[in-house]
C-alpha positions in Angstrom: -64.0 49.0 50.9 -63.5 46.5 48.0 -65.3 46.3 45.2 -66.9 43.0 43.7 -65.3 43.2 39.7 -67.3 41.7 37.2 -64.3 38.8 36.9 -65.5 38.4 40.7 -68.8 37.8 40.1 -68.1 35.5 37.2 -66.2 33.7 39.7 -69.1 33.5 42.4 -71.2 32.7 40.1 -69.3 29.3 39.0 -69.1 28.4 42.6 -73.0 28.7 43.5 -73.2 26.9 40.1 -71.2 24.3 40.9 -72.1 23.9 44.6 -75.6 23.8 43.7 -75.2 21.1 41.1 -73.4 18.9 43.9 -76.3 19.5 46.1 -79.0 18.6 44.0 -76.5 15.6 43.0 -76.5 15.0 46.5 -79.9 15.3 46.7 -80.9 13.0 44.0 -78.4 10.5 45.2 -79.9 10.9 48.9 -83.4 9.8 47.4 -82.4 7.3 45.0 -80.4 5.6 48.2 -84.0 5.9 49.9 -85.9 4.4 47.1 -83.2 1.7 47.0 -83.5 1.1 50.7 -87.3 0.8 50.6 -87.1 -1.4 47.7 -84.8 -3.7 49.5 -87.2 -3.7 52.3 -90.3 -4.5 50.3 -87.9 -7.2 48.7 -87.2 -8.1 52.5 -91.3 -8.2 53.5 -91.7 -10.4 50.4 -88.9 -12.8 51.0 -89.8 -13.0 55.0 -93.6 -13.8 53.2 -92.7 -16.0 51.2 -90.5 -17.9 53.8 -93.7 -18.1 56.0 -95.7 -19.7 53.2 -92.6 -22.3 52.9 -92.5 -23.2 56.1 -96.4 -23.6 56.8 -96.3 -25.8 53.5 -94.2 -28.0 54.9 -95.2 -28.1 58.2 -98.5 -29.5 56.6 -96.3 -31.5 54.0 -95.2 -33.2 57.5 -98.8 -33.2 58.6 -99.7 -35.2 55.8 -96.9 -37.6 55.5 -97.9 -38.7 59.4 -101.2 -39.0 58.3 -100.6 -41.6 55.2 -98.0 -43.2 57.3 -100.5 -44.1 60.0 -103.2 -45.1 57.4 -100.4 -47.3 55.5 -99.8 -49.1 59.1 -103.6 -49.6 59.2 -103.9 -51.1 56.2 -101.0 -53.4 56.7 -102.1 -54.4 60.2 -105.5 -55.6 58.9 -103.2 -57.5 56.3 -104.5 -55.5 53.2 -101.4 -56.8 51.5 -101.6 -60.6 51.9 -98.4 -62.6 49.7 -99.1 -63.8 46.0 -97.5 -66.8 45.8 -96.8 -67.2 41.6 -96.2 -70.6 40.7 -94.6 -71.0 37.2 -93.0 -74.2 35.4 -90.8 -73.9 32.6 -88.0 -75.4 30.2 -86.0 -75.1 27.3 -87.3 -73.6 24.6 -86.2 -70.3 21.7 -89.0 -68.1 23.9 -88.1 -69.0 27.4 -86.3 -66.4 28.3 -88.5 -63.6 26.3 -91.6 -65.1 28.3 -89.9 -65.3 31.5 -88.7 -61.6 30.8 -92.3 -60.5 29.6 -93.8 -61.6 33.0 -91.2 -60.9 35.3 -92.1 -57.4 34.2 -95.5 -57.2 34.7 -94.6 -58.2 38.1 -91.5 -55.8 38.9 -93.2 -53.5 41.2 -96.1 -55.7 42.8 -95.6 -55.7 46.5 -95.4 -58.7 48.5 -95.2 -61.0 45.3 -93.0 -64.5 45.5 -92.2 -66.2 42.2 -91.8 -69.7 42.6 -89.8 -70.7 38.9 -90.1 -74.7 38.7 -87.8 -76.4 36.0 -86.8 -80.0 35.2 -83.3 -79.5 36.1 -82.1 -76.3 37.2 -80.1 -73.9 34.2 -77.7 -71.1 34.2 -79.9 -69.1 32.2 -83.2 -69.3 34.1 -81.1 -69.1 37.8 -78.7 -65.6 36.1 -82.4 -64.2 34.7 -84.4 -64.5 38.4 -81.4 -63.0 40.2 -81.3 -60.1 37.7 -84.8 -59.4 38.2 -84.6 -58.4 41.9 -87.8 -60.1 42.7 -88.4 -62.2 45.9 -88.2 -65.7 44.0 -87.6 -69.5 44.5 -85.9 -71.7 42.5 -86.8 -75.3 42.1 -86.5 -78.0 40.4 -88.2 -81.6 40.3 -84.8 -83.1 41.5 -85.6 -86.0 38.8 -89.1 -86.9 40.0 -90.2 -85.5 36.8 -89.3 -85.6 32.9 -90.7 -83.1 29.9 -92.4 -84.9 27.4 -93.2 -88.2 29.1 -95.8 -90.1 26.9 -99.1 -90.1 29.0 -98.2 -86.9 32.0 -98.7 -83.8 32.1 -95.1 -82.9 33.4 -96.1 -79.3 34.6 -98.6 -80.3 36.6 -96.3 -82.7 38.3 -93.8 -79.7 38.7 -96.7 -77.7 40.4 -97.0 -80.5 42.5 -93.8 -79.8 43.8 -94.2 -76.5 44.5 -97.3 -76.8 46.7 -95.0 -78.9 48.5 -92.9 -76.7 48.6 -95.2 -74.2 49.7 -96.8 -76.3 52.2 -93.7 -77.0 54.4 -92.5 -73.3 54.3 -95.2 -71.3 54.0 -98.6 -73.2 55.2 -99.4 -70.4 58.0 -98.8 -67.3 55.6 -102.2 -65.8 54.7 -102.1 -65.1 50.6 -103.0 -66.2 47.8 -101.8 -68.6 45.4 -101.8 -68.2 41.3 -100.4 -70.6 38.6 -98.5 -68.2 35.6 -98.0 -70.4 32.6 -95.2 -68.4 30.1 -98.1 -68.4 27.4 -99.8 -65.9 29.1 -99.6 -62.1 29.5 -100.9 -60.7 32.3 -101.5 -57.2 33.8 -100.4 -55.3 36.5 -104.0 -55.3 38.0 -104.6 -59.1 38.0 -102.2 -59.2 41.2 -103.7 -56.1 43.4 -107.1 -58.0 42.0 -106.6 -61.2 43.6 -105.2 -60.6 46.9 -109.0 -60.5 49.1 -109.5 -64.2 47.5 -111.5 -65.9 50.3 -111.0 -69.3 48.2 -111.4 -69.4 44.7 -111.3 -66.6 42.9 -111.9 -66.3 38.7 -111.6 -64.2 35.8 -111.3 -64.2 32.0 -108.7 -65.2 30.2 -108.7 -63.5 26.5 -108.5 -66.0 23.5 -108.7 -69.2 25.5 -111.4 -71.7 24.5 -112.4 -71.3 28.7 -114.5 -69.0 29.1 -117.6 -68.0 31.5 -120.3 -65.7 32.0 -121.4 -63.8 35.1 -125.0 -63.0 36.4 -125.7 -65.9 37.0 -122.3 -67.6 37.0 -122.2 -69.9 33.7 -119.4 -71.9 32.1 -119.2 -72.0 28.2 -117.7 -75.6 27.9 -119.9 -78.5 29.5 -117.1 -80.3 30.8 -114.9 -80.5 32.9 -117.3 -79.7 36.1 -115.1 -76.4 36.7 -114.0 -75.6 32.5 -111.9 -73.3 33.8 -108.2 -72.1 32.3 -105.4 -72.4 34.6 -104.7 -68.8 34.4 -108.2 -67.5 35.3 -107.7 -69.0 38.8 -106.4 -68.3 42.3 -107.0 -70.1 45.6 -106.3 -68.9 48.8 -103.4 -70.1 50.9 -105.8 -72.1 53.0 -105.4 -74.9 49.9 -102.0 -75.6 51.6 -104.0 -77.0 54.0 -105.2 -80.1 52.1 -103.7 -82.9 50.1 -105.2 -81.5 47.0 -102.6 -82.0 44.1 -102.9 -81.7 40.3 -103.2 -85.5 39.1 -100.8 -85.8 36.2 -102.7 -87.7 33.8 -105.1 -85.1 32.6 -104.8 -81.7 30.9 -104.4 -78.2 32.9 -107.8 -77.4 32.5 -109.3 -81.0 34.0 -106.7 -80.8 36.9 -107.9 -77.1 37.7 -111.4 -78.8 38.1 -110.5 -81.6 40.4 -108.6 -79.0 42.4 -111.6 -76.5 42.6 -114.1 -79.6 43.4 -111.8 -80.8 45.9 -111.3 -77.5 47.8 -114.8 -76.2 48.1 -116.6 -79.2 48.3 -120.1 -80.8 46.5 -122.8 -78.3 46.5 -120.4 -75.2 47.9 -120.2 -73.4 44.3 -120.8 -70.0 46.1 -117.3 -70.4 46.9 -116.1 -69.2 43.3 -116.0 -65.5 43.4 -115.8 -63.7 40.3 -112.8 -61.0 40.8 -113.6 -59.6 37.5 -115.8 -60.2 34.4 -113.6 -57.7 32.2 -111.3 -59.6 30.1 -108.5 -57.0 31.0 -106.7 -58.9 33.3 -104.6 -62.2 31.5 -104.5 -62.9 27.7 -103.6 -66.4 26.1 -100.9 -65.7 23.9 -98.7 -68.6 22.8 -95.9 -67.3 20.7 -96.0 -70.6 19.0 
């Protein structure tokens, strides 16, 4: 029979000691792997949720895109975005190319838009400048049917002249509308989303010229011409392209617009002019010099 010495039980003692430590170690470690493992799962859950919500976000993202696609093709089926045609003489001047720049700008991201530049004689500068702004453009010039500062003519309306033309053998089906930009003029973005549902002739303000009207009923500050209209508060309809009408190059821009109008609508037809806006928000006169 042996006998357990005290030394023994010391020893014993150290063992259970130890072995218990280890197995409540173990323990500990056993649960904290169990938390960790439910954690991860929770994470899991919330990831697979979250993954879910993506995917049903996009799918109506999708949904969506369809949808404006097919209302874009509607609206461009019943020709909601009909061609501006922008007609624009100009020459050599100190400010050419800072107005050229100014209004090329306010046209950068207009839709459908053709800038028709019209000089004397073509330049460097002007044809570099119009293929640098990455608008749709044509350049002309009056292939010497025309000369700046001729005693007695208004050269830019002769140039206009030749754009109609222009526009008349290459464009005379196209359903648009057709403006005339002088370079001492700033105009807005708006102005050419404004115009676009012209049925004719379509007015507005133009800020700081001696032209001006009221609305409600219709009435024309100046008493003469019969239309006192500027030349940058008008647009006509590409139906003009249709007639002979022509700026006569005698007379300023303002009695030229006039014979235009009174040619296009006819005597008696003044229910043709539609007001596109009363707000003078839309084209300022501003001559640099």
């Amino acid at each position: 029979m042996r006998f357990i010495t005290a030394s023994n039980k010391k020893v014993c003692l150290g063992v259970f000691v130890v072995v218990f430590a280890s197995s409540i170690g173990f323990m500990l470690g056993t649960i904290q792997s169990l938390e960790i493992v439910e954690e991860k799962a929770k994470l899991v859950d919330k990831l697979n949720h979250a993954e879910l919500e993506l995917f049903e976000a996009e799918r109506q993202l999708v949904h969506c895109d369809s949808e404006l696609g097919h209302k874009m093709n509607a609206m461009l089926s019943e020709n909601s975005y009909k061609t501006v045609y922008v007609i624009t003489p100009t020459y050599t001047r100190p400010t050419q190319l800072a107005e050229l720049t100014l209004l090329a700008q306010a046209m950068a991201h207009i839709p459908y838009l053709h800038w028709i530049v019209m000089e004397f004689s073509k330049t460097e500068i002007v044809a570099d400048f119009l293929v640098s702004t990455n608008l749709q453009f044509t350049h002309l010039d009056s292939g010497g049917k025309m000369k700046n500062f001729e005693k007695g003519v208004n050269a830019c309306n002769g140039l206009r002249n030749i754009a109609l033309d222009h526009l008349t053998q290459n464009h005379a089906n196209s359903s648009g509308v057709i403006v005339f930009a002088n370079l001492d003029r700033t105009y807005s973005v708006e102005l050419f989303d404004k115009i676009r549902d012209i049925e004719k002739v379509g007015i507005w303000p133009t800020v700081f010229a001696k032209e001006q009207f009221t609305c409600k009923p219709l009435k024309y500050i100046l008493d003469k011409p019969k239309y006192p209209l500027n030349l940058g508060s008008v647009g006509f309809s590409t139906e003009l392209l249709k007639t002979n009408l022509r700026f006569p190059v005698t007379v300023s821009d303002t009695d030229a617009v006039s014979h235009i109008i009174d040619g296009f609508i006819g005597s008696g037809q003044d229910s043709d002019v539609e007001v596109v806006s009363c707000e003078g928000q839309l084209v300022w006169f501003t001559p640099i010099f």
